[in-house]
DRENBA-473733 format. One record per residue (C-alpha): x, y, z. Coordinates in pm, whole numbers, padded with zeros to 5 digits, always signed. Each point is the difference from the previous one (the first is absolute). Layout:
% residues N
XYZ/...
% end
This chain:
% residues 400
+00689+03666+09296/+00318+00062-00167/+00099+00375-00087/+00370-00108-00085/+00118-00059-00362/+00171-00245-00125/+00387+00008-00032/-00032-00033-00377/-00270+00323+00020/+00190+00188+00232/+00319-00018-00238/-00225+00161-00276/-00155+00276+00226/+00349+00107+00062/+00121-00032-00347/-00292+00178-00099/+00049+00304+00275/+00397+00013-00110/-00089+00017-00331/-00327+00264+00026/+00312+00220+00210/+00288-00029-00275/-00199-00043-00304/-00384+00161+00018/+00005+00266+00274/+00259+00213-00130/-00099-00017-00388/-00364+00036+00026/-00019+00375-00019/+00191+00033-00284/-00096-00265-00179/-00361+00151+00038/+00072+00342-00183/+00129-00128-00313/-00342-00256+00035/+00268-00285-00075/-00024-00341+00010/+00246-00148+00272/+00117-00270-00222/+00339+00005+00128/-00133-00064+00390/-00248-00256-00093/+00298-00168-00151/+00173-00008+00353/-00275-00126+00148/+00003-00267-00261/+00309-00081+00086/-00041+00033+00366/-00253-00298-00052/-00263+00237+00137/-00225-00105-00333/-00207-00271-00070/-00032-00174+00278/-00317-00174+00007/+00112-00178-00363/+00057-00391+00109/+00322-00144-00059/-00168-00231-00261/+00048+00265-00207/+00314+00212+00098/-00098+00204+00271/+00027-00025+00366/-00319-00132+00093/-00052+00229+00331/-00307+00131+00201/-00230+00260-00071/+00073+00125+00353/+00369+00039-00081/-00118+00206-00368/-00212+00224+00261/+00345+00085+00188/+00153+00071-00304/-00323+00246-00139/+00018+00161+00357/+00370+00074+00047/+00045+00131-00356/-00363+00162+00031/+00162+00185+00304/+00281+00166-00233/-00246+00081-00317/-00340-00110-00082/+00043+00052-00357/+00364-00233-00027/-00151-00298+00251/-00316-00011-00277/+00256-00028-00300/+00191-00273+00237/-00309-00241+00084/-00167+00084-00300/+00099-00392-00137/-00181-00106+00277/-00335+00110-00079/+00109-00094-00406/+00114-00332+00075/-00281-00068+00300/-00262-00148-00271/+00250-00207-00182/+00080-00164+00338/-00351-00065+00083/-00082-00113-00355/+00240-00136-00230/+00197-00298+00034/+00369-00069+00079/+00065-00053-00385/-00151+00348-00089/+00198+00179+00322/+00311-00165-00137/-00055+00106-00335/-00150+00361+00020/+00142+00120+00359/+00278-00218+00146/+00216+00219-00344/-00108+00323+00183/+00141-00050+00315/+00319-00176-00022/+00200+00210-00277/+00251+00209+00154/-00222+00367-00112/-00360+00069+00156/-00316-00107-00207/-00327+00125+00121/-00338-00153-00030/-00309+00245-00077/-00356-00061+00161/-00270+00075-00281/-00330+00015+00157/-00089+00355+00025/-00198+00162-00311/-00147+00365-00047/-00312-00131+00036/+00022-00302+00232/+00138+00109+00302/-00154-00144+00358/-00223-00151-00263/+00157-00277-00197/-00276-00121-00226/+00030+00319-00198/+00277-00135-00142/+00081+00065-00358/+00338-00118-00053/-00139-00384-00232/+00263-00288-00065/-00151-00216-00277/+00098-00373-00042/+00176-00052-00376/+00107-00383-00044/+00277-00055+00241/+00063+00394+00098/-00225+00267+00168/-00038+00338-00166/+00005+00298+00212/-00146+00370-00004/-00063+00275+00259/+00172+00257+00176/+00009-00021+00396/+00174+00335+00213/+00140+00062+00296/+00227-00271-00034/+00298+00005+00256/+00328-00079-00190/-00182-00054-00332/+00298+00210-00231/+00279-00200+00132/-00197-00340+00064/+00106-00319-00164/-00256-00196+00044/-00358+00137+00079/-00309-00218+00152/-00257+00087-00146/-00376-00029+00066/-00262-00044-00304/-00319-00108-00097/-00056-00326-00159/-00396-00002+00019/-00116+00363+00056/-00377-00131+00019/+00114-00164+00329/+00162+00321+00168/+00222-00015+00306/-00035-00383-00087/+00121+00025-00352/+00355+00118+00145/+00277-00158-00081/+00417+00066+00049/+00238-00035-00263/+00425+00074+00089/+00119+00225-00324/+00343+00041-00073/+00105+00302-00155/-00062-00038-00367/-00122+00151-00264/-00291+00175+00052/+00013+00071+00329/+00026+00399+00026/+00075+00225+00285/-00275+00322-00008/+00005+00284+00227/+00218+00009+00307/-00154+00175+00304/+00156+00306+00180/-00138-00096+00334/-00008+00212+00337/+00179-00215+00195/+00208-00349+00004/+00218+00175-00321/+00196-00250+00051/-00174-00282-00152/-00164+00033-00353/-00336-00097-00126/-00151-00013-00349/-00191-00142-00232/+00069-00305-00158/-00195-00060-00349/-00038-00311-00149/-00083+00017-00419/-00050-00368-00140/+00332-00151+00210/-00041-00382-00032/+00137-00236+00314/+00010-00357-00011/-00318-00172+00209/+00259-00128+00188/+00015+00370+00154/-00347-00032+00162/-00036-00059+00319/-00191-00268+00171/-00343-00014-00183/-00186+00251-00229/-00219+00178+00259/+00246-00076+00319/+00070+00407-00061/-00149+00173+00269/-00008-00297+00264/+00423+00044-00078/-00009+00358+00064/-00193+00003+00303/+00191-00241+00146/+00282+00129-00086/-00059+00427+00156/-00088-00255+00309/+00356-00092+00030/+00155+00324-00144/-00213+00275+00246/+00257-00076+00277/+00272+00123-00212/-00163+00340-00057/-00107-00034+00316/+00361-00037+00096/+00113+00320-00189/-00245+00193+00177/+00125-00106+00329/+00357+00121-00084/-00149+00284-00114/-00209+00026+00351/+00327-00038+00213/+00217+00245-00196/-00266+00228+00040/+00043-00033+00366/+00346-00052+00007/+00075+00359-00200/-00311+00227+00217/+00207-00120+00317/+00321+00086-00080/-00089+00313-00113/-00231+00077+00329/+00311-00086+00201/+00212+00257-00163/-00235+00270-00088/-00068+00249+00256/-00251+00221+00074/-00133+00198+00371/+00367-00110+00138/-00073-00377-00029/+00021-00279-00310/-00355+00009-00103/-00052-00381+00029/+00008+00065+00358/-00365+00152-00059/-00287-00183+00038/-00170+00058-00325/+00290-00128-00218/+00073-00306+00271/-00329-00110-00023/+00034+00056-00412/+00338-00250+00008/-00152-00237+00271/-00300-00067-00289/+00208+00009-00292/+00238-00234+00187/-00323-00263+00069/-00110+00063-00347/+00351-00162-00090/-00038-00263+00241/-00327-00116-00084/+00122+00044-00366/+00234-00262+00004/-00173-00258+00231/-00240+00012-00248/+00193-00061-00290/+00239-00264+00142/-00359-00196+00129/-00097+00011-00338/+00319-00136-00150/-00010-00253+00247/-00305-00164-00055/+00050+00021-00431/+00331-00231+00121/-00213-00236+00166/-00222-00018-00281/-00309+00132+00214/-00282+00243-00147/+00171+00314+00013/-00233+00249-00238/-00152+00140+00337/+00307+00098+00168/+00164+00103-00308/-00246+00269-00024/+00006+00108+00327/+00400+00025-00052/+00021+00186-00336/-00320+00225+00134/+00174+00098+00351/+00341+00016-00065/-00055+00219-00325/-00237+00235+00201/+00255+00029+00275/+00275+00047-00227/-00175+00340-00124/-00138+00110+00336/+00349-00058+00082/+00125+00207-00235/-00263+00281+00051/+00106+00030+00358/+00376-00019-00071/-00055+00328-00222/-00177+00131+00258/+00252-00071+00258/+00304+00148-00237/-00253+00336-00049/+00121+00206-00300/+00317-00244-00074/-00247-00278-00048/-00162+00145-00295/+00353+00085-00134/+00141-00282-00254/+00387+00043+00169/-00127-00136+00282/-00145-00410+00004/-00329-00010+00096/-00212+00147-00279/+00141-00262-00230/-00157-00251+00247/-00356+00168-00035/-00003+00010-00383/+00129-00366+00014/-00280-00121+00252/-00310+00068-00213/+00098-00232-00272/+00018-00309+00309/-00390+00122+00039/-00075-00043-00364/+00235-00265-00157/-00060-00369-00018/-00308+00051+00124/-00175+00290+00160/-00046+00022+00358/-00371-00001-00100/+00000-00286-00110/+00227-00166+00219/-00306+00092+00234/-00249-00154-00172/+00233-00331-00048/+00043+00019+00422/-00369+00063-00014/-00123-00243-00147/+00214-00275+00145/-00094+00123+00352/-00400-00053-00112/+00096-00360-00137/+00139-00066+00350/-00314+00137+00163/-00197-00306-00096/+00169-00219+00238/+00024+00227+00220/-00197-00064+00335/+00055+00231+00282/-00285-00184+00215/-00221+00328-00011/-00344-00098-00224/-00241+00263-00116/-00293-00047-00246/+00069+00148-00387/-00282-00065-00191/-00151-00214+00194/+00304-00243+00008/+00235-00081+00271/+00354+00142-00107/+00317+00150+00221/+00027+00304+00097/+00320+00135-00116/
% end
């Protein structure tokens, strides 16, 4: 077993970390009060080729890992939660096109987005008011018209949606047939597609969200995707794949946490002694530090086994799950640890708290991230022999 990255990988880690230090780090504060945008350092990081990475060169991009787009998420995730979501963004907007559509469609609706000298962004468009965790309450319809679809609905809490290009968008084709009537359409920006309300979030002010309406905006059939009804098996394969990079986030979120409560416990002192040196706040930094750990083990499994093209919606969950809820335990203690300063905005670590909760509720809850683990784990159970037999209504089965 091979902990070592690549060469390639370890090249982007440390681009990523360089950047996250000149770019991110220094900015995020600021760029947080005026609740801006950081259009001008997601264009470095476009530039820095720290974008797109999982597009195949078929169609203009580099063609890399989804382990090397989790070093990215975690290094810029270190600096600011809120600018690493606006950076990776494409990645969860582009994720069903690259499961889906064909070269031809990539080449034709993507390949355009990636390769101009400005950043384009890509807008998931799943999410409604009323279909959350629960997909088949969809309401947004697309509605086949000769040789174009015609589409209406309004979905929310879309990430990038007011400065998207190009938004992938999830709509019913056969209501009657719920989840199974789902299917995924890629809109430009044209007429008819409307931004709505913008939310004024707690934390991660440094991305934006809104809603995205759509009010009779025609695209060509050759927008859908796959099949009418191949919806919802696209988007679950496709939060399989993009957990790690939230997952990812969290963990640099984790590790600054710990990285920020032990410099400060070295230098703060209190009874005559830094108060690191006491054993209540080492054994606070010894679990945040294994909460980091674990964090990106996790995460860098699960990117590991989407590259090998194994069954990864188990060990997705348990990375988005874990290294979210560590990321805000994380953060808890690090307040804790700075005392007063920690609840005071000058100082770093109460920005990392009101980032955190959104990695417990975004792209998934953790609930439900629980239930997916759960109910892979019972699937595996039925194979499962441990050589132990007991009687269960009146039949021979393992006891597990």
């Amino acid at each position: 077993m091979d902990f070592k990255l690549s060469e390639q990988e370890q090249k982007i880690w440390e681009r990523a970390q360089e950047f996250t230090r000149e770019y991110i780090t220094p900015k995020a504060h600021e760029l947080e009060k005026r609740n801006e945008f950081p259009k001008d350092v997601v264009q470095k990081a476009y530039e820095a080729g720290l974008m797109n990475l999982h597009v195949p060169k078929e169609a203009g991009g580099p063609g890399l890992s989804l382990l090397a787009e989790t070093l990215v998420s975690e290094a810029t995730g270190y600096g600011c939660a809120g600018m690493a979501t606006s950076i990776m963004c494409n990645n969860l907007a582009f994720a069903p096109l690259l499961i889906g559509a064909t070269i031809e469609q990539l080449k034709t609706y993507v390949e355009p987005l990636i390769t101009g000298k400005e950043v384009k962004f890509g807008a998931f468009c799943l999410t409604e008011r009323g279909a959350g965790s629960d997909v088949s309450g969809m309401t947004t319809r697309a509605i086949r018209d000769g040789d174009e679809y015609i589409i209406n609905g309004t979905k929310c809490w879309i990430t990038n949606g007011p400065v998207a290009s190009l938004f992938t968008v999830f709509a019913s084709t056969q209501p009657e047939l719920k989840h199974k009537g789902i299917s995924v359409f890629m809109v430009p920006k044209t007429k008819g597609v409307k931004i709505g309300h913008i939310e004024n979030k707690v934390g991660q002010r440094n991305s934006v969200q809104s809603e995205v309406i759509f009010e009779d905006v025609r695209v060509p059939k050759d927008c859908l995707v796959g099949k009418e009804g191949d919806g919802f098996k696209i988007a679950m394969m496709t939060l399989d794949k993009t957990r790690a990079g939230i997952a990812a986030i969290a963990t640099g979120v984790a590790q600054r946490a710990v990285d920020e409560a032990a410099r400060f416990a070295s230098i703060r002192h209190q009874f005559g002694k830094p108060v690191g040196r006491f054993q209540g706040i080492s054994f606070m930094l010894a679990d945040m530090g294994a909460r980091a750990s674990a964090a990106r083990l996790l995460t860098r499994y699960a990117a590991w086994r989407a590259d090998q093209g194994m069954p990864v919606s188990k060990d997705s969950a348990f990375a988005k799950a874990f290294a979210s809820d560590a990321a805000m335990q994380n953060a808890i203690d690090a307040v804790q640890i700075f005392g007063g300063y920690g609840y005071i905005q000058e100082y770093p670590v109460e920005k990392l708290m009101r980032d955190a909760k959104l990695l417990q509720i975004y792209e998934g809850t953790n609930q439900i991230q629980r239930m997916v683990a759960g109910r892979a784990i019972l699937k595996e159970s039925v194979n499962l022999d441990t050589g132990f037999h007991v009687k269960y209504d009146g039949r021979d089965a393992p006891l597990i």
